[in-house]
N, C-alpha and C positions, 0 to 999 in steps of 0.2 A: 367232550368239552375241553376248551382248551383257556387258559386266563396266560394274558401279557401283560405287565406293569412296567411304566419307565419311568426313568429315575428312584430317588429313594426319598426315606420318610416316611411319614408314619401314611399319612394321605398321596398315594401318588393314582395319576391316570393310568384308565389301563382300557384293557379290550378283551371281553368274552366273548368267545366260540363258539356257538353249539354244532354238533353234526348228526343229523339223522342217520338211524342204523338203516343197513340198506334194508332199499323195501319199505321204509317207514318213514313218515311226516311230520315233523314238529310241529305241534299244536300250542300257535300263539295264545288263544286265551287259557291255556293254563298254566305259559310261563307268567302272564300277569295274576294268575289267580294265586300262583306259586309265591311272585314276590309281595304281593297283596298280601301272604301272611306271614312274612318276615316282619322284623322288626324296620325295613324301608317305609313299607305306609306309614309309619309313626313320626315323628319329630326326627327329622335329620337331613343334613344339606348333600346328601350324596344324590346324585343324578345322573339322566343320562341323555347322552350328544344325540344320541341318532340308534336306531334299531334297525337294520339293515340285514334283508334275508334274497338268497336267492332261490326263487320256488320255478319249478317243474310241474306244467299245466297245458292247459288249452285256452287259447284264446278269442273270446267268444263279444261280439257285438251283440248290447242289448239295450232298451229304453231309459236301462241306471247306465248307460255309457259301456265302455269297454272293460271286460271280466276277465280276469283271470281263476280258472277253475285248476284248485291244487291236485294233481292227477295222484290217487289212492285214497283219495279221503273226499270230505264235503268244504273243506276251507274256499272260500273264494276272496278275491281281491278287488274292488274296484278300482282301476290304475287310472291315476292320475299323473300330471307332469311336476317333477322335482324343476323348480325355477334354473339350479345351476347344472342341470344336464344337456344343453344343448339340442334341445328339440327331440328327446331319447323317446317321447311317448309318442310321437307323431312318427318318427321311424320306424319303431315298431308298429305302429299302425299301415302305415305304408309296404311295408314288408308283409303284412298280414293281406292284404289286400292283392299282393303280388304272388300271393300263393302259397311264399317260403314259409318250412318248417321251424315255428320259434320251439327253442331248444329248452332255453330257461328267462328267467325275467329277474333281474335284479333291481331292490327299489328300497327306499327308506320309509317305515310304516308313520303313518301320520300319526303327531299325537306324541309321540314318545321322542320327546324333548322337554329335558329341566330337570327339579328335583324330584325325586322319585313319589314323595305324599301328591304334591299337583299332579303329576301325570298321572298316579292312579285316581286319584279323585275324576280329573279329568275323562280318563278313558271309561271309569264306571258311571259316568252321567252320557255319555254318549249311547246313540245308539243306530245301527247304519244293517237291519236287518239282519243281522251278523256277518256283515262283512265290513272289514277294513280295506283303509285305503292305503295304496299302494303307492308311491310316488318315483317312478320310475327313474332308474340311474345307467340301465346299459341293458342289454338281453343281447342274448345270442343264439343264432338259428343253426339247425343242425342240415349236413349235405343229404340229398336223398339219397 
């Protein structure tokens, strides 16, 4: 894990990291369940912009729409389109269809946007079969 802050003060913005160890797969619900038991679910205006991962999978067409299945684990994604990406889920769809090997999928998780008590309130009223949506921001295919 890696934390950047800019500028200074007591409150400044910043950006956290995390990195799976190789071989191994960060498990979204239980960085929420993690900060669910911080003092963040409580009373306080710290929030956050965007949660943004890039997962390694297989992409799969199904009746809940297009899947992404997180390879080593049971995570799945249902991807949807990020508004300011430029048509990124339809390309990747397109690319899927042409056969090419997607590589990784990079996307911002729905949901996690604001102060940190909403979004968890938010995310634990929710329920999506246990899968989150994805909202796609760029992927890239690997050469065969």
């Amino acid at each position: 894990m890696t934390l950047t802050c800019e500028g200074s003060g007591r409150y400044r913005p910043g950006l956290i990291t995390f990195y799976a160890k190789k071989g191994k797969s960060l498990d979204i619900d239980k960085i929420r369940e993690s900060i669910t038991a911080t003092r963040l679910s409580g009373g306080t205006n710290m929030g956050v912009d965007y949660f943004e991962i890039t997962a390694i999978g297989e992409i799969v067409r199904s009746d809940k729409g297009t899947l992404l299945k997180v390879l080593g684990g049971t995570q799945q994604f249902i991807l949807g389109e990020d508004p300011s990406a430029g048509g990124a889920l339809q390309k990747l769809r397109e690319a899927v269809e042409r056969g090419e090997n997607v590589a990784n999928v990079t996307g911002r998780l729905s949901g996690w946007s604001g102060t940190f008590p909403k979004v968890l309130r938010a995310l634990a009223a929710t329920s999506n079969e246990g899968r989150s949506q994805l909202l796609v921001t760029g992927f890239a295919v690997s050469k065969k």
